[in-house]
C-alpha positions in Angstrom: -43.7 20.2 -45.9 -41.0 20.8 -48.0 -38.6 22.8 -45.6 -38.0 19.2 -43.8 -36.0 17.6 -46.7 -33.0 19.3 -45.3 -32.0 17.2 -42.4 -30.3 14.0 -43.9 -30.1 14.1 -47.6 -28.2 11.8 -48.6 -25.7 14.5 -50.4 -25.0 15.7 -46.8 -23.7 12.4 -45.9 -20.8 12.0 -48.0 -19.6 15.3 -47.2 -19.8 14.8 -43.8 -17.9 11.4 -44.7 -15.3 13.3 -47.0 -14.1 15.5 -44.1 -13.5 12.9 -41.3 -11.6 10.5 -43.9 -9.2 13.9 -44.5 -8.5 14.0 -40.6 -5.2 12.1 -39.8 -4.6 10.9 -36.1 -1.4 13.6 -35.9 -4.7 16.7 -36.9 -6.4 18.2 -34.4 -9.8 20.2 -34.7 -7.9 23.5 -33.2 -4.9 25.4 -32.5 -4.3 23.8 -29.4 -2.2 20.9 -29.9 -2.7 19.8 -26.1 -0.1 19.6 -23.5 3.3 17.5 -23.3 3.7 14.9 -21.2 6.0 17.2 -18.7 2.9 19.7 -18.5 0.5 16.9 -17.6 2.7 15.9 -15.0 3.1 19.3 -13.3 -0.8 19.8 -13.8 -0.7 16.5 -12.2 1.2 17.9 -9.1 0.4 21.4 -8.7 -1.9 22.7 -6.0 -5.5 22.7 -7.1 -7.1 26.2 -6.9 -10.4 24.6 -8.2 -13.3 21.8 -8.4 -12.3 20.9 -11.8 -8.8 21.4 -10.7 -9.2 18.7 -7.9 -10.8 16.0 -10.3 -7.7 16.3 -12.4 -5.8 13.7 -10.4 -8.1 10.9 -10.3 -9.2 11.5 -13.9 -5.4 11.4 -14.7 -4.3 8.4 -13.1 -6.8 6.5 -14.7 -6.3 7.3 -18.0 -2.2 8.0 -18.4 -1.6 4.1 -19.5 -3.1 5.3 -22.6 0.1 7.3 -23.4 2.5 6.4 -21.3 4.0 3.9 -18.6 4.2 3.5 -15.1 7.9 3.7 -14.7 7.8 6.9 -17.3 5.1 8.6 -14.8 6.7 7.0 -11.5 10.1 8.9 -13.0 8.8 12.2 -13.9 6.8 12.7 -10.0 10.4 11.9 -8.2 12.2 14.1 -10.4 10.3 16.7 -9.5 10.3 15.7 -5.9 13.9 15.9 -6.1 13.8 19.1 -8.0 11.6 20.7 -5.6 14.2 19.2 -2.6 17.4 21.3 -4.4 15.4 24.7 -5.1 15.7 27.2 -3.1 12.6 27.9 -1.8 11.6 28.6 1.6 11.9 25.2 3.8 8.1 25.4 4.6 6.8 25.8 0.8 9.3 22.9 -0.1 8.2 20.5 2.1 4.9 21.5 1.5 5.4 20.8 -2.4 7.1 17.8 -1.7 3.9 16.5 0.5 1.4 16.9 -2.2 3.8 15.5 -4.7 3.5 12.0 -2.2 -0.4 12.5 -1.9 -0.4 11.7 -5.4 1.8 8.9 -5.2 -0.3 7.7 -2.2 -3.1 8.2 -4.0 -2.1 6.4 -7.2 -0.6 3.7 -5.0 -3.6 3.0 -3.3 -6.0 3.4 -6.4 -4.2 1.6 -9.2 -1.5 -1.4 -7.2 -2.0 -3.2 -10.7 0.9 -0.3 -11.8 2.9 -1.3 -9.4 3.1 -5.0 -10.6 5.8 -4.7 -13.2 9.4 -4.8 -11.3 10.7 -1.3 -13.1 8.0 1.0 -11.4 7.8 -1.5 -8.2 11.8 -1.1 -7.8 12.0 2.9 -8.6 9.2 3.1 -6.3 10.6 1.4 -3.4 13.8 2.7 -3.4 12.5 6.0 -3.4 10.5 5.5 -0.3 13.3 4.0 1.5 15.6 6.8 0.7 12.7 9.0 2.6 11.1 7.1 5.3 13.9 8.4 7.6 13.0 11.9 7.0 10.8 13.6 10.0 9.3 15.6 7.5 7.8 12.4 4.8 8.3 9.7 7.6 4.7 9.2 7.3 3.9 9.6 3.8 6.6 7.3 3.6 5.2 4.4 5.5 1.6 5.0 3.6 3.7 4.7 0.3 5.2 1.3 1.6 2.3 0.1 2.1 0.4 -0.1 -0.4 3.3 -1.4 -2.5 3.9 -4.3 -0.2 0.7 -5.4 -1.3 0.9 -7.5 -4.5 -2.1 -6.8 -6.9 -1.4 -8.3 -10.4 -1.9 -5.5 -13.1 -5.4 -6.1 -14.8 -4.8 -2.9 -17.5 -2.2 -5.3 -19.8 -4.7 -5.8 -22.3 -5.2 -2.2 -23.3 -2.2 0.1 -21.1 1.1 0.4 -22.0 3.0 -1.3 -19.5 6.7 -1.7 -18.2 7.4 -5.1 -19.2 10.4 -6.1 -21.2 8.2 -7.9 -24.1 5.7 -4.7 -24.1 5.6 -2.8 -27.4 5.6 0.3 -25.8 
């Protein structure tokens, strides 16, 4: 009977205790710091090549208010669009880039209008999609993009996300 005293003496509980009130928000519990915004983005856009891969996106765009803005994401996916337009890749891989990076905005758009509320992101995001709904290639996507933004949804993430409003701490 006496090998059960071990579980949850009550010296184990300070220690335990001790150890958490030593962590600071800035530690993390391995070497791997995570990945920088620019990373997430480009994990964002890339081609999946797996099921945990494809859940990426949806997980993502419901969770990036936490640590950044709509305008900062809306930014970072149209300069890489417009990256990807000035490489010099093969037409056919560029344009095929380019579609998936406006999938994701499609998707987002359609998923999350509420991000789209603020006039920064709303703006950036229609201009973009006028500067490409003449294109035969993203003529389409275009029109999908468009829209969904023409649709006004008032952004129900204020109370916790970090948003594009002028009085915002963010």
């Amino acid at each position: 009977m006496e090998e059960e005293s071990h579980d949850d003496s009550p010296s184990d509980v300070p220690e335990s205790a001790k150890a958490l009130q030593q962590l600071t928000i800035g530690d993390t519990p391995g070497k791997d710091p995570g990945l920088s915004f620019q990373e997430l983005v480009e994990r964002l856009l890339c081609l999946p090549s797996s099921k945990q891969d494809s859940k990426f996106v949806p997980s993502f765009l419901c969770l990036y208010r936490l640590f950044a803005t709509p305008k900062q994401l809306l930014v970072a996916i149209i300069d890489q669009f417009m990256k990807t337009e000035k490489s010099n890749m093969v037409l056919f891989t560029k344009v095929a880039e380019m579609l998936r990076y406006l999938q994701v905005l499609g998707e987002w758009t359609a998923r999350y209008p509420g991000d789209f509320a603020q006039p920064p992101a709303r703006d950036i995001a229609t201009a973009f999609v006028q500067s490409i709904e003449k294109s035969r290639e993203f003529g389409a996507a275009a029109k999908e993009l468009k829209n969904n933004l023409e649709t006004y949804v008032p952004d129900d993430d204020l109370d916790w996300a970090y948003d594009d409003s002028p009085n915002s701490a963010s």
